[in-house]
C-alpha positions in Angstrom: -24.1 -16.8 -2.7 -25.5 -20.0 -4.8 -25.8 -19.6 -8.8 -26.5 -22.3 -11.2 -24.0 -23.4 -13.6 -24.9 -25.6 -16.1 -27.5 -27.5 -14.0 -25.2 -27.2 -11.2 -24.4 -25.1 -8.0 -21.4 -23.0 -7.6 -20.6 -21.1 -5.1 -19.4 -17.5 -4.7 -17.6 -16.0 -2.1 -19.5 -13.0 0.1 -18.0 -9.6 -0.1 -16.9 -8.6 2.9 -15.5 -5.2 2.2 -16.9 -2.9 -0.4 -15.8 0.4 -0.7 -17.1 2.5 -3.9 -15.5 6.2 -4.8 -14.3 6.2 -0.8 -12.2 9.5 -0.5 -11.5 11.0 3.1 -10.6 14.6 3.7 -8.9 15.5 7.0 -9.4 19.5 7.5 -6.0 21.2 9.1 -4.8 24.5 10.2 -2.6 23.7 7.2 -5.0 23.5 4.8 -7.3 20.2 3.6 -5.4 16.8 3.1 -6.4 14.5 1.1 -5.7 10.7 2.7 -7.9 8.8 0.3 -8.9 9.7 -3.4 -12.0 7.5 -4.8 -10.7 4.4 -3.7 -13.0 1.0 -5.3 -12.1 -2.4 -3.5 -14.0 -5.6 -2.9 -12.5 -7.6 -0.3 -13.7 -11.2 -0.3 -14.5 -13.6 2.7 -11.4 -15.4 3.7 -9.1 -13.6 1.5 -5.8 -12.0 3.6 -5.4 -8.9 1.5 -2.7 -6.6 2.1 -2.2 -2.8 1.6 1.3 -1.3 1.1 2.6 2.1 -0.1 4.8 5.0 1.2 3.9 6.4 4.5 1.1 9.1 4.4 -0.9 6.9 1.1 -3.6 6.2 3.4 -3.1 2.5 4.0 -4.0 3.1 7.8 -6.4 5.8 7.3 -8.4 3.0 4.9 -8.6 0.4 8.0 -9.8 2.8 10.5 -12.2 3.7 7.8 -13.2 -0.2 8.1 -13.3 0.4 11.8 -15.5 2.8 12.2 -12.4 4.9 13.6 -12.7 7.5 10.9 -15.5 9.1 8.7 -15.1 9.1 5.3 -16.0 12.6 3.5 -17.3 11.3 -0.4 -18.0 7.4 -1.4 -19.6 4.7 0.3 -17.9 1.8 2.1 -19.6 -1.5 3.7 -18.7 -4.2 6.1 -20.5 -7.1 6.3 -23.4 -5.5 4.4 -23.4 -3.1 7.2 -22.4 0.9 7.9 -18.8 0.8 9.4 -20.7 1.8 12.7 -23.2 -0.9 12.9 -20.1 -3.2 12.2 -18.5 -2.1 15.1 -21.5 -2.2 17.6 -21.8 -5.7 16.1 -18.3 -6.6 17.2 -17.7 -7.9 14.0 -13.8 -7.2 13.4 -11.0 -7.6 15.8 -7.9 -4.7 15.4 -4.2 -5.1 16.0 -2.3 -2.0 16.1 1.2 -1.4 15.5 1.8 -2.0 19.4 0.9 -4.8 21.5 -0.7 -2.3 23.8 -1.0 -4.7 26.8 -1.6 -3.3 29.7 1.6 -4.1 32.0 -0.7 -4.5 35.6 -2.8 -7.3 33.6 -1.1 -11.5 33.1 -1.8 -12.1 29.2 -4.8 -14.1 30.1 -6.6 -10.9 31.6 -4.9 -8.2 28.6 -7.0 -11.1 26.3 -10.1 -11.7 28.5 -10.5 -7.7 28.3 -13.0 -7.3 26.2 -14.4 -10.6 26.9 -15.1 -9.2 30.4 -16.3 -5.7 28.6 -18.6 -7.9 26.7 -20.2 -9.3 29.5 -19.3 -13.2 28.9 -19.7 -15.3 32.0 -16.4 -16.5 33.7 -16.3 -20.0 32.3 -16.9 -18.4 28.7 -14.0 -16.3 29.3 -11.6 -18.6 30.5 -12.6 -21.6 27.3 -12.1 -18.2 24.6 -8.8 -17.2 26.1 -7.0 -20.9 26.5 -8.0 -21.5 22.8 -6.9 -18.1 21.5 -3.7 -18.9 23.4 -3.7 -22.3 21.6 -3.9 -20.4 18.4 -1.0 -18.0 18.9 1.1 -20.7 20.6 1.4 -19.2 24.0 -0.5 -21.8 26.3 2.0 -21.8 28.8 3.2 -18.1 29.1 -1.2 -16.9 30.5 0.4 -15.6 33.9 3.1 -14.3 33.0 2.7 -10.1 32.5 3.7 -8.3 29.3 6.9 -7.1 30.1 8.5 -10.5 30.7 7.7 -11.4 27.4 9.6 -10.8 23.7 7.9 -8.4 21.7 7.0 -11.1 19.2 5.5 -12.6 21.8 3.1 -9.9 23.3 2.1 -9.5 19.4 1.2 -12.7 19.9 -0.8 -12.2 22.7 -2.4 -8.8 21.0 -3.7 -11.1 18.0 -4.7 -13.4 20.8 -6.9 -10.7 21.9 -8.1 -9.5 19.0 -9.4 -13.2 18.5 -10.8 -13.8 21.6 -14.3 -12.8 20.6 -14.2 -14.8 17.7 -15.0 -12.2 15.0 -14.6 -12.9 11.3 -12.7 -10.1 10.1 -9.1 -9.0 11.6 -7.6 -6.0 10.7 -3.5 -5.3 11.3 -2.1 -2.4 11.1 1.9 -3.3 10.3 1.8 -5.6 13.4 5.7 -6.9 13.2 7.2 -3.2 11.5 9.3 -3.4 15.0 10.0 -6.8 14.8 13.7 -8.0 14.0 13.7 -9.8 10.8 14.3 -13.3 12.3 11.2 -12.8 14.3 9.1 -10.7 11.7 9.5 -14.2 9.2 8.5 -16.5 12.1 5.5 -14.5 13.1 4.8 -14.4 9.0 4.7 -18.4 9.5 2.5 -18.2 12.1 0.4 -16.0 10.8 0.0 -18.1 7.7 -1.1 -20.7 9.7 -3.3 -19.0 11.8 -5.4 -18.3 9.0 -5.8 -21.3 7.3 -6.5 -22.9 10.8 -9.4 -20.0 11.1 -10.8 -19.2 7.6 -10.6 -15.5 9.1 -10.9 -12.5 6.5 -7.5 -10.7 7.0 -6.7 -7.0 5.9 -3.1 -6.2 6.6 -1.0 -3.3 6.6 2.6 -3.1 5.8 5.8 -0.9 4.4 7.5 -4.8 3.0 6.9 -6.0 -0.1 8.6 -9.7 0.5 5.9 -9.8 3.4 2.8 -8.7 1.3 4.1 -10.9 -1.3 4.6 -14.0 1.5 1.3 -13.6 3.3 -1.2 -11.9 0.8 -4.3 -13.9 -1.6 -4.5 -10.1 -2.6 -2.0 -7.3 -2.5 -3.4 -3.7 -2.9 -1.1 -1.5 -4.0 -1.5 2.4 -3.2 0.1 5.1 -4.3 1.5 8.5 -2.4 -1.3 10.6 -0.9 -4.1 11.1 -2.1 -4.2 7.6 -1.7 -5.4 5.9 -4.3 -5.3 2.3 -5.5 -2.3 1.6 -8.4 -2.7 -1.8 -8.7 -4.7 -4.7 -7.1 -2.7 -8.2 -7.4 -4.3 -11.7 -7.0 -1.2 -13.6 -6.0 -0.7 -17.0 -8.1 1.3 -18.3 -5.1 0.3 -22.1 -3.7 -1.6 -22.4 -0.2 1.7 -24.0 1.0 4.2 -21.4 2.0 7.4 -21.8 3.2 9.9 -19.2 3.7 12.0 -20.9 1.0 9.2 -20.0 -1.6 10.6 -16.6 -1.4 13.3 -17.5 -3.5 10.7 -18.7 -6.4 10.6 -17.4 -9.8 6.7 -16.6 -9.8 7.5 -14.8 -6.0 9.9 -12.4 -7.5 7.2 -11.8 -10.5 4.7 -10.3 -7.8 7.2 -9.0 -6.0 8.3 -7.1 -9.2 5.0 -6.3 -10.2 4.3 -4.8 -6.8 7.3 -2.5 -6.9 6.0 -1.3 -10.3 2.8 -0.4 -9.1 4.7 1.2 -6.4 6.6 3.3 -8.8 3.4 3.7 -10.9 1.8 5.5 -7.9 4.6 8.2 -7.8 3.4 9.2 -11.1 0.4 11.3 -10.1 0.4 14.8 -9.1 0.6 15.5 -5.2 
């Protein structure tokens, strides 16, 4: 969006999430349980937001929300200016899960060209999305080669890959490197970081670390125990230039305190 400012132009960033009093009720044998309470968010184009809380807060529950993967039961939520459904007949989001889920019978050029193929792109469009997705992830030489004779870092890799192939703006992971060894959880964190400036993608991530949040986020939503609710929303003060190193910072450890507050913060309400 364009609005004048003092004879000029200045330009403001299109929501791409917008979720207003979204609350979700899953009905049980058990009884109702609520996964998300009247949660408000704006999510901005190009932003890499973050969600992290406890297990059960409803940090998942919100991107399958996005997804068009669940129905919420009270609020409103948009993507894109659209219903989560007509976002997802759109195509316009890509989806890592928590596992690679490649299938083993398929080279990682065929697990990416998937739903290229399901799509209905010709060959030739196929085959230019995948080698440039696997230029993005840094995996042009390992296309024939089949999942299992990969790392697991590297068949996330290849699942981001995939997720990219159709070239949607918004990608939603849900704790993508949670199984990862730390030595390969903080290079995929570099990559990642890269990835996204090299892209301009709108990221909304999912995770249980707060050095991670801290490391990758623009925005870290903090949520509290369920219901999930929202405790705190944090714009990071962090520089576009990242290295690992910077997690040793004074104004890191300041988010990363601030985080843990709102963490503890979210304890505070009444299950």
């Amino acid at each position: 969006m364009l609005s004048p400012v003092h004879g000029k132009q200045k330009f403001y960033p299109m929501t791409v999430i917008s979720a207003n009093k979204l609350s979700l009720t899953f009905e049980t044998n058990d009884g109702p349980v609520h996964a998300l309470s009247e949660v408000d968010l704006d999510i901005k184009k190009g932003e890499f937001v973050s969600f992290i809380g406890p297990s059960g807060c409803g940090k998942t529950t919100f991107l399958r929300v996005i997804a068009d993967l669940e129905k919420p039961t009270g609020g409103t939520i948009s993507v894109n200016g659209m219903t989560p459904e007509e976002a997802r007949m759109k195509r316009a989001y890509g989806y890592v899960f928590q596992a690679a889920s490649l299938f083993p019978w398929r080279t990682i050029e065929k697990n990416i060209s998937l739903p290229l193929e399901i799509m209905g792109y010709s060959r030739s469009e196929q085959a230019e999305r995948v080698n440039r997705t696997l230029e993005l992830v840094e995996l042009s030489n390992f296309g024939k080669k089949y999942p299992w004779q990969l790392s697991g870092g590297m068949q996330q890799r290849a699942s981001i890959a995939r997720a990219l192939a159709f070239d949607a703006d918004l990608l939603l992971m849900d704790e993508p490197f949670g199984a990862l060894d730390e030595i390969v959880r903080d290079h995929l964190n570099e990559q990642l970081i890269k990835l996204w400036k090299r892209t301009n993608k709108t990221i909304c991530f999912v995770t249980h670390s707060i050095p991670e949040a801290v490391y990758l986020s623009t925005k870290i939503v903090v949520m509290s125990p369920r219901p999930g609710r929202v405790t705190d929303v944090i714009d990071s003060t962090l520089p576009n230039e990242r290295p690992l190193e910077i997690r040793e910072s004074a104004e890191f450890l300041k988010i990363a305190h601030r985080v843990r507050e709102g963490l503890r913060a979210g304890h505070s309400y009444e299950e």
